[in-house]
N, C-alpha and C positions, 0 to 999 in steps of 0.2 A: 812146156806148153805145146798141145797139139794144133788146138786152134790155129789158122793163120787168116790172113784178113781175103785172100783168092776161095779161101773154103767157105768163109763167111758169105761172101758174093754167092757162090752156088748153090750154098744154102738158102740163099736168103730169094733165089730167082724160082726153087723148088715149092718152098712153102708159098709164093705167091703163086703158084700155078697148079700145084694140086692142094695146097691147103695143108700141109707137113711137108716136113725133111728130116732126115734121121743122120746124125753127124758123126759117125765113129772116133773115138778117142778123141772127144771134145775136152777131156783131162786123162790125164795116165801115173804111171808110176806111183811116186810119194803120197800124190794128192788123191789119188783113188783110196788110198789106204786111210788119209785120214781122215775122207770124208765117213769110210766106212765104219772107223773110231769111233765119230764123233755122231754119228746116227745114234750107233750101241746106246753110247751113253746117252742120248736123247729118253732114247724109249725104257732105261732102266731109270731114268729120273720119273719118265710120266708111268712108268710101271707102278710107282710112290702111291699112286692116287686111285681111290677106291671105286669111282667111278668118273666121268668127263670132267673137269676143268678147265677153266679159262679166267686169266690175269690180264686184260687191257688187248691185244690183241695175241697174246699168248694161247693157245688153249689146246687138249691132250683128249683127244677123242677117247673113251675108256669103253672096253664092254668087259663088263662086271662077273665074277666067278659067281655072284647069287644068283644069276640070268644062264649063263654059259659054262659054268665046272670050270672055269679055270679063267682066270682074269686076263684081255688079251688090248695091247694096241693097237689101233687100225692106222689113227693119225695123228701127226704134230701139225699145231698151224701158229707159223709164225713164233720159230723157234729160234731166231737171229736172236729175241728178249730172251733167251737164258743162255747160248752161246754166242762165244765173241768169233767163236769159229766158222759158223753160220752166219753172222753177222757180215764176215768179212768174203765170205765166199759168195756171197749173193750180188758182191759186186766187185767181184775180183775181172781183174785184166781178159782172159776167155770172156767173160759174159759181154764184155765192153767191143770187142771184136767182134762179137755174133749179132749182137743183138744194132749195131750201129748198119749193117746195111737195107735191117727193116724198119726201126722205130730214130733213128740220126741220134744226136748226140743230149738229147735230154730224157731221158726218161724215169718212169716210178715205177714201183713195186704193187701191185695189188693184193695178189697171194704170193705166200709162199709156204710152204707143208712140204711133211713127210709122209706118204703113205705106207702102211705097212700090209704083207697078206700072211698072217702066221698062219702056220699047218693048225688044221683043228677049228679054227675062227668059225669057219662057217661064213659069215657074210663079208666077203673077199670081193666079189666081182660088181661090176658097175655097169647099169643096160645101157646101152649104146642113145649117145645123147649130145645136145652141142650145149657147148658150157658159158653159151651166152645169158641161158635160161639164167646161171647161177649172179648175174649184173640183176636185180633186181628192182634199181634204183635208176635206170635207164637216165633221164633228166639230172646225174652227175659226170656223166660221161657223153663227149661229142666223137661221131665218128667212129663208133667205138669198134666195130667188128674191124677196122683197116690200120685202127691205133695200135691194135693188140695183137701180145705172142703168147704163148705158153711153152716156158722149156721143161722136159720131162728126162731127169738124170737117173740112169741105171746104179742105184748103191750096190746090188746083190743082179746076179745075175738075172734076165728077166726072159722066158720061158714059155713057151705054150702051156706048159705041165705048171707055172705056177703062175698062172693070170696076167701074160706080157698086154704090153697095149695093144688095141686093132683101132684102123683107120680107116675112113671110106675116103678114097682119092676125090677131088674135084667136087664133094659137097661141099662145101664153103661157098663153091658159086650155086649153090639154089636157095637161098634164105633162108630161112625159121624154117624145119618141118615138123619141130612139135613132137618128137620122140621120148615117151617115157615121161611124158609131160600128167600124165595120173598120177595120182598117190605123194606122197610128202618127199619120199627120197628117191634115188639109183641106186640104190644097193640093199634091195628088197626083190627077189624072183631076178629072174634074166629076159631079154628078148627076144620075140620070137621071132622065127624064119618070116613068120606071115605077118608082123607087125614090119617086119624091114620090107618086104616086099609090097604093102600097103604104101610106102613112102618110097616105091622105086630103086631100092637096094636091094641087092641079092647076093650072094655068101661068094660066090667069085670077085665080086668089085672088093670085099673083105682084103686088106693087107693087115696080115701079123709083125709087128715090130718087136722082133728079137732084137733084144740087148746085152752085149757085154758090161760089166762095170766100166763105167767113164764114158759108154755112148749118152748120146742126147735126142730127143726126137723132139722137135716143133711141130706145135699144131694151131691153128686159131680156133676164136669163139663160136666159127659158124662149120668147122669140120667135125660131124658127127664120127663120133669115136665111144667105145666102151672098153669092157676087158671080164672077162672070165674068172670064177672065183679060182684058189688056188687049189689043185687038186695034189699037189704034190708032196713030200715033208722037205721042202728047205723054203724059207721063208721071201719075200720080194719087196724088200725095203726100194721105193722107188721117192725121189725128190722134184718135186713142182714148185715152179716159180712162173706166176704172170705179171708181165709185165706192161706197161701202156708207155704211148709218147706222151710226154709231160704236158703239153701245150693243149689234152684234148678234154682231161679232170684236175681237178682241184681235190681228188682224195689220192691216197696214195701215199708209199713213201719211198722220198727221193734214192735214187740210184745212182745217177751219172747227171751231172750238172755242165754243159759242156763241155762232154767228154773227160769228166773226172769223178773219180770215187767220193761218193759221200757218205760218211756214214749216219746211222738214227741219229736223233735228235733224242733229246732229253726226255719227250713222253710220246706214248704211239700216236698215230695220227687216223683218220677214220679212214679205211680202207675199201671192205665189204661191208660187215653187218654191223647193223646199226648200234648190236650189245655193246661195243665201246662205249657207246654214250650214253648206253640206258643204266649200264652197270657194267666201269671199269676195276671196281674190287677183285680182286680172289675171290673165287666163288665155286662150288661143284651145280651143276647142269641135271634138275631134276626132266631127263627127255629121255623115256626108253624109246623110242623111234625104232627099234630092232621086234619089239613086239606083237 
């Protein structure tokens, strides 16, 4: 375990001051390998599926070979429901160390995914945006941009050449600015030099977070961040997990219960979107959204 709880402090004084921190071999050796295993087999299980899917909070972003010539994964969300490998990783001992000098010793899960950027996709990159937009539900969450972290784990190496993260330092302290705020999704077109400079950003303030496998980068709800489609041939399996202090929503699923691993509970619990409850069956996702 690289983690130690002096690096979690550092981390932890980082991302309250510019709004990320990037934690080199936040895992190594063994564990890097089987996180990278246990991806593989994620996306050849959701490869199964002919188009999008989603089982209860399970669901396998698909873009379709009758759309795209070739059938491609972009993402897994909330894949701990078919691995016990993920299951356990999402609240393994590192996370309890990192995540305990910003959010203390109770915390849930909101998201967790895998994004993928396979060569060839096409729709890879995501326009720089703060991922507060994506709480839609504001009135289940208190406090919510100061609750929350997002950790962003390097499966495959992560690149300029194949869509690594960018960060703008110190936005989190100016609020909402409404970037990319048109159209249904972020990963439709990219944004432009003049939309960032409309909202006071400019391509120097730009940090690229290069990643080895086993780095981690934090970021919060209100630090505007995108990333680049992948222009290169090896792919950027990268792993998201956000997370909240427990005391501030009532959705969620539990992580650390004072300071201890907990694992799912017997059926999912409502998280983000509200499909859990409207329709928790297996079911494929009639939404070209890439159209």
């Amino acid at each position: 375990m690289s983690i130690t709880p002096k690096i979690a402090r550092q981390a932890a004084d980082q991302y309250r001051e510019e709004g990320y921190a990037l934690v080199p071999q936040f895992i190594d050796g063994d564990v890097v390998l089987a996180v990278q295993k246990e991806a593989d087999r994620v996306y050849r299980e959701a490869l199964r599926h002919p188009s999008t899917w989603r089982h209860g909070n399970l669901a396998y972003e698909i873009l379709p070979e009758t759309d795209f010539g070739k059938r491609y994964v972009i993402q897994a969300y909330w894949m701990a429901w078919m691995s016990n490998f993920f299951e356990a990783f999402r609240r393994s001992e590192p996370f309890r160390i990192l995540l305990e000098p910003i959010l203390g010793r109770e915390v849930k899960q909101i998201a967790q995914q895998i994004h993928w950027k396979p060569p060839g996709a096409g729709l890879t990159g995501y326009r720089f945006h703060q991922d507060i937009r994506f709480r839609a539900q504001p009135d289940a969450f208190r406090d919510i941009a100061a609750s929350s972290v997002t950790a962003g784990l390097a499966i495959d190496p992560s690149t300029r050449n194949n869509g690594c993260l960018q960060v703008v330092p110190g936005s989190h302290k100016r609020g909402y600015l409404g970037l990319s705020d048109e159209g249904d999704t972020i990963m439709k077109g990219l944004t432009t030099q003049e939309e960032l400079a409309t909202h006071g950003i400019h391509q120097d303030d730009i940090v690229w977070l290069e990643q080895d496998p086993g780095d981690l980068a934090l970021w919060g709800l209100l630090t505007v961040h995108g990333s680049l489609p992948n222009t290169s041939e090896q792919d950027r399996a990268f792993a998201l997990s956000s997370y909240v202090r427990a005391d501030t929503t009532d959705r969620g699923e539990w992580v650390f219960k004072n300071g201890v691993s907990t694992p799912l509970g017997p059926t999912p619990r409502l998280c983000k979107f509200e499909e859990l409850h409207e329709r928790p069956d297996p079911h494929y996702v009639d939404d070209k959204w890439y159209a």
